[in-house]
RODO-2510 file (C-alpha; in nm, 4 decimals, decimal comma):
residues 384
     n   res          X          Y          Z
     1     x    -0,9673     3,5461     0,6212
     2     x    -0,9423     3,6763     0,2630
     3     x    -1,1576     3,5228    -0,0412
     4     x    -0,9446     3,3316    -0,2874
     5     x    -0,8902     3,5259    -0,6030
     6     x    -1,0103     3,3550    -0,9189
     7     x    -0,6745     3,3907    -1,0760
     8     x    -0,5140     3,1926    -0,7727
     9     x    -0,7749     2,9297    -0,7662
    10     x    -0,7279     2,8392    -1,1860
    11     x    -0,3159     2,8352    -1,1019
    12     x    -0,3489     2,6118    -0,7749
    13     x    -0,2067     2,8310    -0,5483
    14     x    -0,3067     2,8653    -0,2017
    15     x    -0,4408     3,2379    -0,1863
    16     x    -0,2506     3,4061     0,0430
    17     x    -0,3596     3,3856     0,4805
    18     x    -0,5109     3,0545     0,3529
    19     x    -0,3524     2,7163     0,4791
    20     x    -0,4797     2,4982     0,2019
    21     x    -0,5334     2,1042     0,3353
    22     x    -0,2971     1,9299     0,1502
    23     x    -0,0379     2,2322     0,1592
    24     x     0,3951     2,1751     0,2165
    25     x     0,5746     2,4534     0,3639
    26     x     0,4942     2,7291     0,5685
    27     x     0,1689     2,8617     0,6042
    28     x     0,1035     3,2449     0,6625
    29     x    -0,2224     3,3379     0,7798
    30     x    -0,3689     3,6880     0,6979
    31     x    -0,6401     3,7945     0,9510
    32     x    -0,9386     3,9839     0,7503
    33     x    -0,9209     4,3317     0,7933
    34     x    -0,5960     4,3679     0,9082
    35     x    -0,3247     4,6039     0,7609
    36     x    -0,1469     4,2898     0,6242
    37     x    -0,5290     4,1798     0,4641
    38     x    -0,5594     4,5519     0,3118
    39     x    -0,1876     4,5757     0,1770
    40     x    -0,2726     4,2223    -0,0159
    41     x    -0,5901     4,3610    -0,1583
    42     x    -0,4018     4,6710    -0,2955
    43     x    -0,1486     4,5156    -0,4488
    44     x    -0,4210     4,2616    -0,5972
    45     x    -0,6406     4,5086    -0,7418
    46     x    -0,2983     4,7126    -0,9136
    47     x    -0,3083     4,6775    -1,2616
    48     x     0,0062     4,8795    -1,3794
    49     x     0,2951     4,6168    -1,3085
    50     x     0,5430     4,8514    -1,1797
    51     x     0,3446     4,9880    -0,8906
    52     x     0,2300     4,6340    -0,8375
    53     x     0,5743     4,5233    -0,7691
    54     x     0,6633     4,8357    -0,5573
    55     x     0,3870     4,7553    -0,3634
    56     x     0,4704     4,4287    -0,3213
    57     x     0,8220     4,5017    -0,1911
    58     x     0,6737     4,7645     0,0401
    59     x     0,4624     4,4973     0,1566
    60     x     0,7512     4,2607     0,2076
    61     x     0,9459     4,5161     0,3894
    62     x     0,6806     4,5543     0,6504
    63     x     0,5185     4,2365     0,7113
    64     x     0,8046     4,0146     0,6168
    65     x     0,8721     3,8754     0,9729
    66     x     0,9020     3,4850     0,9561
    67     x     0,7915     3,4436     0,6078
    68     x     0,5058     3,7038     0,6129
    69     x     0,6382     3,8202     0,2794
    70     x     0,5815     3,5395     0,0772
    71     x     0,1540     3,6258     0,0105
    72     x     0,2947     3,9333    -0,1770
    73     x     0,5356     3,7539    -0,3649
    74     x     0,2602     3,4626    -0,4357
    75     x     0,0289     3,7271    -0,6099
    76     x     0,3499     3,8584    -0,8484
    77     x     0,4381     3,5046    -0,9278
    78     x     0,0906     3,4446    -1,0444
    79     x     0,0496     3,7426    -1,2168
    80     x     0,3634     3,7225    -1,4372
    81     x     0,2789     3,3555    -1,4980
    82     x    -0,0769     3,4960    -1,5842
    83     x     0,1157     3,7277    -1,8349
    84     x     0,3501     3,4915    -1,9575
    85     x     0,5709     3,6940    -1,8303
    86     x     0,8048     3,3570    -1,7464
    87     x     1,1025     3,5221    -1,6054
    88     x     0,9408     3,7507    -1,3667
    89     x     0,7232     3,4637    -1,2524
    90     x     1,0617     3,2375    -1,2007
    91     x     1,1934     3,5925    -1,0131
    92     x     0,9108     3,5877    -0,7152
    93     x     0,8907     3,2294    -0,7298
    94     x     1,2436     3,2161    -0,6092
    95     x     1,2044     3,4644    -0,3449
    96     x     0,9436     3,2197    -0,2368
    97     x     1,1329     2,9433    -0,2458
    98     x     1,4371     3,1715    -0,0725
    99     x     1,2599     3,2167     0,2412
   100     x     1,0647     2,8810     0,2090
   101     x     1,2849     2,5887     0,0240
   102     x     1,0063     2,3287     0,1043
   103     x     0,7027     2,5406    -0,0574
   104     x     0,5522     2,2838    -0,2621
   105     x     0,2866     2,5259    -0,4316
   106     x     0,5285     2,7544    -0,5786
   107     x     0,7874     2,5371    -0,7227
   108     x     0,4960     2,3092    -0,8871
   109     x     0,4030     2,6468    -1,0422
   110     x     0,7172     2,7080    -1,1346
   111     x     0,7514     2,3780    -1,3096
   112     x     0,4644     2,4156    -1,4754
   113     x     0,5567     2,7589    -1,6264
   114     x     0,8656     2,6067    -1,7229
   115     x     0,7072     2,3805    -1,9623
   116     x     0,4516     2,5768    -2,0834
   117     x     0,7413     2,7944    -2,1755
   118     x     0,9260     2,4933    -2,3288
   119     x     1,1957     2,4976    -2,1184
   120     x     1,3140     2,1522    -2,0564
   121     x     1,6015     2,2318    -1,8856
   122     x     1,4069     2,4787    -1,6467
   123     x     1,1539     2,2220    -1,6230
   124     x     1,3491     1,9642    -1,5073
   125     x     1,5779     2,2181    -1,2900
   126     x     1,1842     2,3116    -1,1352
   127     x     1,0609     1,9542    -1,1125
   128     x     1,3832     1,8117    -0,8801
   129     x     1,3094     2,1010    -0,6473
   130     x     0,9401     1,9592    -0,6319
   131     x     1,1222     1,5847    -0,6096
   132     x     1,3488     1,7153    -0,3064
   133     x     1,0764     1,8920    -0,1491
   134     x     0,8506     1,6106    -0,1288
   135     x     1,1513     1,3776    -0,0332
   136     x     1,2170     1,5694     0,2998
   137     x     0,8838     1,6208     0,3894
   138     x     0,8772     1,2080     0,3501
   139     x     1,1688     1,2167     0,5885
   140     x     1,0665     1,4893     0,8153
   141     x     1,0330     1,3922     1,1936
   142     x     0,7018     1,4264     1,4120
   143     x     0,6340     1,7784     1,5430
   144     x     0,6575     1,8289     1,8932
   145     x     0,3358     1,7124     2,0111
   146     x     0,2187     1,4504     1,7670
   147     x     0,3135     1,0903     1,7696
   148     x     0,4645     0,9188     1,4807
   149     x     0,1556     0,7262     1,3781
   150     x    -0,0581     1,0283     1,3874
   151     x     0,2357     1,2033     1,1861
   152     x     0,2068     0,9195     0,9084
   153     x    -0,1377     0,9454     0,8869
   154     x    -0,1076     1,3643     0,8115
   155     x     0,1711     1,3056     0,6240
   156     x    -0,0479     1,0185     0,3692
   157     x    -0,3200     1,3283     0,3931
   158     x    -0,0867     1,5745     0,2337
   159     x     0,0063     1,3476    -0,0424
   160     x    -0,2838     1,2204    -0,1180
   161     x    -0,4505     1,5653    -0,2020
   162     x    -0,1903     1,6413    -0,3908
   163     x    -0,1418     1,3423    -0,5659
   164     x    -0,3006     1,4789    -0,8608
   165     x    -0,0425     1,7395    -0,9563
   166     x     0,2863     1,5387    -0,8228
   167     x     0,1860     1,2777    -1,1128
   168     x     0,0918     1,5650    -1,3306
   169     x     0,4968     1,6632    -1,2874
   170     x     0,6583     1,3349    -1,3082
   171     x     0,4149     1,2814    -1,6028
   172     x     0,5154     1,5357    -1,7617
   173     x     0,9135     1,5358    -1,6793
   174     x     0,9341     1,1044    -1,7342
   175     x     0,7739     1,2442    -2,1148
   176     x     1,0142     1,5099    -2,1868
   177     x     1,2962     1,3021    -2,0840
   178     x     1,1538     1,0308    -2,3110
   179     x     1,1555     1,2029    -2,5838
   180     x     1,4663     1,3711    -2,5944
   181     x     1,6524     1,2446    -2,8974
   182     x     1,9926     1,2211    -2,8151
   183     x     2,0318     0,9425    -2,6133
   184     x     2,2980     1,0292    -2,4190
   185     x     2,1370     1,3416    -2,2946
   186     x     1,7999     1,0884    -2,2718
   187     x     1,9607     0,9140    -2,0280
   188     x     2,0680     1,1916    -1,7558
   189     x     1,7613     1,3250    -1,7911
   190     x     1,6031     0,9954    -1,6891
   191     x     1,8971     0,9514    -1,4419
   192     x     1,7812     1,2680    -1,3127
   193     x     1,4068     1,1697    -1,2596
   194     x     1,4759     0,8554    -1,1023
   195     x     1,6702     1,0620    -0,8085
   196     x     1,4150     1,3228    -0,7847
   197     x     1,1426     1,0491    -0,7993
   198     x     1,2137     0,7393    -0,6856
   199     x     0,8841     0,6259    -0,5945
   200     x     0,7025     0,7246    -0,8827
   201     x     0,4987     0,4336    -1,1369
   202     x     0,7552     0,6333    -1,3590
   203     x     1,0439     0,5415    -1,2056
   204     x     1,1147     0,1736    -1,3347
   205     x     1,0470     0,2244    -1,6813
   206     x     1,2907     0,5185    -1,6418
   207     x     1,4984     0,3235    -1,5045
   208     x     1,5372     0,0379    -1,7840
   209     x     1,5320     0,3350    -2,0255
   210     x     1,8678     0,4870    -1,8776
   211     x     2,0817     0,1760    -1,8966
   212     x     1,8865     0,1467    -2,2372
   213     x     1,9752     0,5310    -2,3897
   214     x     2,3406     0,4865    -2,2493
   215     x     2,3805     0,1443    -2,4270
   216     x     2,2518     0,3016    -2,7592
   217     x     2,5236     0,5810    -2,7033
   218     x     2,7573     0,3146    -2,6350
   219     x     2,8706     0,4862    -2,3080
   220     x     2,8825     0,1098    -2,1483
   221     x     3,1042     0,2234    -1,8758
   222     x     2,8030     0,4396    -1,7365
   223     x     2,5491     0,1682    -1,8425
   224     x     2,6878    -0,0755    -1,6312
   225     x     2,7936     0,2055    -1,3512
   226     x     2,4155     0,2726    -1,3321
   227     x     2,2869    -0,0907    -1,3751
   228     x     2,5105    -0,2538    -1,0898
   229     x     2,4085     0,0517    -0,8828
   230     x     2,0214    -0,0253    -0,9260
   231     x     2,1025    -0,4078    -0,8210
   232     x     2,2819    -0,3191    -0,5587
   233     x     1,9366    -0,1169    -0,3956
   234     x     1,7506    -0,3831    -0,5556
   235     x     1,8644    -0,7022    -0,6415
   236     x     1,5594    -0,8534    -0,7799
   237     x     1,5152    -0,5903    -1,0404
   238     x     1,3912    -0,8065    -1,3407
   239     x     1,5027    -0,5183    -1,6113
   240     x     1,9047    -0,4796    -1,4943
   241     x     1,9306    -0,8265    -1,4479
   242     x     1,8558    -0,9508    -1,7861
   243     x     2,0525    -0,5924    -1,9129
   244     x     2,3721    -0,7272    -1,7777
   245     x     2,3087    -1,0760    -1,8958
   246     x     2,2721    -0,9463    -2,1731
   247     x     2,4952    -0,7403    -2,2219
   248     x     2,7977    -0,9618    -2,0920
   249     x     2,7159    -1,2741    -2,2388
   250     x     2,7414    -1,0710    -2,5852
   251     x     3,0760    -0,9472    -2,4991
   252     x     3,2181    -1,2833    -2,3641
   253     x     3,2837    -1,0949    -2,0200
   254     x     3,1910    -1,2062    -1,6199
   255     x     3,0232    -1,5193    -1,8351
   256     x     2,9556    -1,6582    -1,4533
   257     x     2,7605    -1,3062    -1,3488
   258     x     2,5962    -1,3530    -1,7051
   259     x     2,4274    -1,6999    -1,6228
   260     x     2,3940    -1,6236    -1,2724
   261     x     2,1523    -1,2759    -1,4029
   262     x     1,9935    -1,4779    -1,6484
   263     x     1,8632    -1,7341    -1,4483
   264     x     1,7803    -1,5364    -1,1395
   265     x     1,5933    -1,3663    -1,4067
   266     x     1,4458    -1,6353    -1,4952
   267     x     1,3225    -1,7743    -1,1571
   268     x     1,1791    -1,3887    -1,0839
   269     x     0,9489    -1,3983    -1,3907
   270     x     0,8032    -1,7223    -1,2641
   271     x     0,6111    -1,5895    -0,9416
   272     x     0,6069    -1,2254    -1,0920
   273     x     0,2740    -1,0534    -1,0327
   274     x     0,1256    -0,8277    -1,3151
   275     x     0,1305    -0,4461    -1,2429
   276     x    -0,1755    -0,2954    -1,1930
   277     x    -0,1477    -0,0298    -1,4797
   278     x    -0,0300    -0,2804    -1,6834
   279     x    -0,3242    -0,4714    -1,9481
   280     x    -0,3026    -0,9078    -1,9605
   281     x    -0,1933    -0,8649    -2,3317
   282     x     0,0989    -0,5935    -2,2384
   283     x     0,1982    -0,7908    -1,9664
   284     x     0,1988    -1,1170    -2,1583
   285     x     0,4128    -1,0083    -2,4175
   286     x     0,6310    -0,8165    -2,1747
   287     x     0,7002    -1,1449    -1,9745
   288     x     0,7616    -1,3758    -2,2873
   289     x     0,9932    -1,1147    -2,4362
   290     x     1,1740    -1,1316    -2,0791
   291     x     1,1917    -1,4868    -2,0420
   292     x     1,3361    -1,5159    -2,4446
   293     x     1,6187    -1,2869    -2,3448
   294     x     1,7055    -1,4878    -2,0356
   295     x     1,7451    -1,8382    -2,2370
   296     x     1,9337    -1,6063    -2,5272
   297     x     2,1970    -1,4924    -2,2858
   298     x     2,2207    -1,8212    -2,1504
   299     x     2,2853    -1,9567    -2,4764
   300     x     2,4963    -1,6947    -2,5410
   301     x     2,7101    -1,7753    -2,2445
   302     x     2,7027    -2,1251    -2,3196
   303     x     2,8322    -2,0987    -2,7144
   304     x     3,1326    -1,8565    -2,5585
   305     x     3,1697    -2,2190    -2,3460
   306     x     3,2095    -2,4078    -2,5640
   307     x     2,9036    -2,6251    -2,4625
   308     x     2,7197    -2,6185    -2,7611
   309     x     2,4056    -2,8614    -2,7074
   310     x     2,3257    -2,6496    -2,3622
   311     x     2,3467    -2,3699    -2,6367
   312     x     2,1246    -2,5080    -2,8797
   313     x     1,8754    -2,5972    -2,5833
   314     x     1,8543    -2,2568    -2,4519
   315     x     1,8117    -2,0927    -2,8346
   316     x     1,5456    -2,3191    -2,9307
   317     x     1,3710    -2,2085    -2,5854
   318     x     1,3895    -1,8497    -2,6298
   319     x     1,2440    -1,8825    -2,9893
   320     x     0,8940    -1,8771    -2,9654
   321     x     0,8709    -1,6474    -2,6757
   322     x     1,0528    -1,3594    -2,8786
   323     x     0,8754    -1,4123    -3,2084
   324     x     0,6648    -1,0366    -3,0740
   325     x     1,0141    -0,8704    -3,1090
   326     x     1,2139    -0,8836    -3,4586
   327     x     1,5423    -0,7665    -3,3742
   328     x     1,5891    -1,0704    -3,0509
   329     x     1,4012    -1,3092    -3,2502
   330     x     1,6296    -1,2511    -3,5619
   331     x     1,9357    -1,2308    -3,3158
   332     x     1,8560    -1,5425    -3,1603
   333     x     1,7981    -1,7164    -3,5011
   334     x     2,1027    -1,6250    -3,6251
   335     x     2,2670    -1,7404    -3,2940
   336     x     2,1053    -2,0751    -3,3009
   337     x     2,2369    -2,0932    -3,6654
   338     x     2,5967    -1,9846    -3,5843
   339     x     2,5997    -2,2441    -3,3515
   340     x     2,4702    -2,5413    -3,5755
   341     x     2,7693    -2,4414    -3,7678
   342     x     2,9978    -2,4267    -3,5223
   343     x     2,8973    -2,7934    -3,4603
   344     x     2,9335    -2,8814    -3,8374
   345     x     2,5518    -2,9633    -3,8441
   346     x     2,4837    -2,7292    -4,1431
   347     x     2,1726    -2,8903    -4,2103
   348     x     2,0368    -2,7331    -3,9295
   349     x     2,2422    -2,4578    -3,9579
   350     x     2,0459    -2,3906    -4,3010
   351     x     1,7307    -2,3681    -4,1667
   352     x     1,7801    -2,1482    -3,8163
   353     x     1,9988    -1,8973    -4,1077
   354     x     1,7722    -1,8867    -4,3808
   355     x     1,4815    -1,8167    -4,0990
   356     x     1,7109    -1,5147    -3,9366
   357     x     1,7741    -1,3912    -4,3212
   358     x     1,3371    -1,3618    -4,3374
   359     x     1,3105    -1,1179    -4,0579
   360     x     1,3501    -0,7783    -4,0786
   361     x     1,6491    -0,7037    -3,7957
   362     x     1,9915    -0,6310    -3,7756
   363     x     2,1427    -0,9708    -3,8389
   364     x     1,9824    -1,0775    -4,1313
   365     x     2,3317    -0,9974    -4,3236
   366     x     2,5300    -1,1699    -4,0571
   367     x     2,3159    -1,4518    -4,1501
   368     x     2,3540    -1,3790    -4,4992
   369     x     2,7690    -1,4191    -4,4577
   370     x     2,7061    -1,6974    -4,2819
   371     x     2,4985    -1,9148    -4,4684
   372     x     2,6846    -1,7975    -4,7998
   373     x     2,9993    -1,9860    -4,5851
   374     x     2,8348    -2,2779    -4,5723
   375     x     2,8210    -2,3209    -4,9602
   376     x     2,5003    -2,5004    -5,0862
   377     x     2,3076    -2,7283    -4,9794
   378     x     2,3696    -3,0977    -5,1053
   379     x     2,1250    -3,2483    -5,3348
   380     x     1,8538    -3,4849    -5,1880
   381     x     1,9600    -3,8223    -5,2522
   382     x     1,8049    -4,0384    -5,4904
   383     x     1,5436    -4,2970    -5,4055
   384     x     1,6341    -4,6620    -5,4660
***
């Protein structure tokens, strides 16, 4: 067999008549000192590009039975993407993937030279090839020969070794899509992700971010599209449960699906077990913050009602457990205000407004207006 090349074993390819452990898609062996083994090393050891690429087609046109071109094209692909010659490295990296769709190796090299090149849209074109490839090899029966449990057990091998640069991808994708500023171009990218990963630690938080960018674009149709479509794989998902509750109960629509969200929410969070990636404090504050929007929507639902002491109940409850968050904890002071007032018990009223008018979030002048409805105070009544 032929010696790795240095250049192959920095890029994580599998040098070519090597069947790497680990590897997806077809493997080609090259038998040292055959024709196929000298043809390689010629091409390898060409250093004007031109006649490196003839020779590499030459090669392909003689040994290219049942994928016996692709070691040729593996050695151009890392060479350009050596150069930074992107494009020609995206060329042979196709005509990889052309006679092999499911080579994992090449299109995780491709994705990779797509961001080095800063090419998010390549990048994330790259990356769902890497998504569908590992998806069918998830999917892919036994081969003749080996039983299904022995087939698992290869099949947890391959992953495993290559664990480290699938999470190196959906690292890297889950980030660019994160960042992306527009929000409703955020949120198909993270749409995106979440098909071409759906297993990844990456793919909740993308998840809650998608209903999240299209609500902040105000595309609600598609927000609620996606969120209904998560419940219905997944009906106990904690995040698009308290989304819609949310989300409905301020609009005064489905107030029945609003409660109904809220407090299955509600009843989730109190058996939920704490991710492992995720610290005590983080998930502390992230389970307080969930449980405060539950008993907001439910008081939301219940002001729309009409049933204003349920309202004032469920306010007061979400209070302390949203105090980590300005913009709900000023919300939900201004709610509990608004509906003091609604109740003609300005007193109270007063004190939830003045409160939301201290904290630095969106409704502090709603409950500006509000109070300044009110009128002032009365005086304190004299003693005796």
């Amino acid at each position: 067999m032929r010696k790795l090349t240095g250049l192959l074993l920095v890029l994580g390819l599998c040098a070519p008549g090597l069947a790497a452990q680990g590897a997806i898609g077809k493997r080609v062996p090259v038998q040292a000192g055959s024709p196929e083994d000298k043809a390689l090393t010629a091409i390898s050891n060409e250093t004007d590009a031109a006649k490196k690429v003839a020779l590499a087609e030459k090669y392909a046109e003689e040994f290219g039975k049942d994928g016996g071109a692709i070691p040729a094209y593996e050695l151009l692909m890392a060479d350009f993407g050596a150069q930074k010659d992107y494009d020609r490295a995206f060329e042979y990296g196709d005509k990889i993937l052309k006679i092999d769709p499911d080579n994992f190796a090449a299109a995780s090299f491709l994705t990779r030279m797509a961001q080095e090149k800063g090419d998010t849209a390549q990048m994330f074109a790259r990356g769902e090839q890497v998504g569908q490839i590992l998806q069918r090899f998830d999917a892919a029966p036994p081969p003749s020969g080996t039983d299904a449990e022995t087939w698992q057990a290869q099949k947890r091998v391959t992953l495993n070794e290559l664990n480290d640069q699938i999470r190196y991808i959906e690292y890297n994708l889950f980030n660019a899509a994160y960042t992306t500023g527009d929000a409703a171009q955020r949120a198909a990218l993270l749409e995106r992700f979440v098909a071409a990963f759906p297993r990844s630690q990456y793919a909740n938080p993308a998840q809650q971010l998608v209903a999240a960018s299209y609500q902040q674009a105000q595309n609600f149709p598609k927000m609620l599209e996606f969120a209904n479509g998560v419940l219905a794989r997944d009906p106990n998902n904690i995040g698009m449960l308290l989304l819609l509750a949310d989300h409905l109960s301020s609009s005064g629509q489905q107030l029945d699906k609003a409660e109904a969200n809220a407090k299955k929410a509600l009843e989730l969070l109190g058996t939920a077990q704490k991710p492992e990636q995720v610290s005590d404090a983080d998930w502390a504050r992230q389970k307080s913050l969930q449980q405060g929007l539950a008993q907001s929507a439910l008081g939301q639902v219940y002001v729309t009602q009409k049933k204003y002491p349920a309202a004032i109940e469920a306010f007061k409850a979400a209070g302390p457990l949203l105090k980590s968050d300005s913009n709900t904890y000023g919300r939900n002071l201004y709610r509990l205000g608004f509906t003091y007032a609604l109740m003609k018990n300005n007193t109270e009223a007063r004190k939830a407004l003045t409160e939301a008018i201290s904290v630095d979030s969106p409704y502090k002048s709603l409950a500006q207006e509000t109070l300044s409805k009110l009128g002032p105070a009365p005086p304190p009544k004299k003693r005796g």
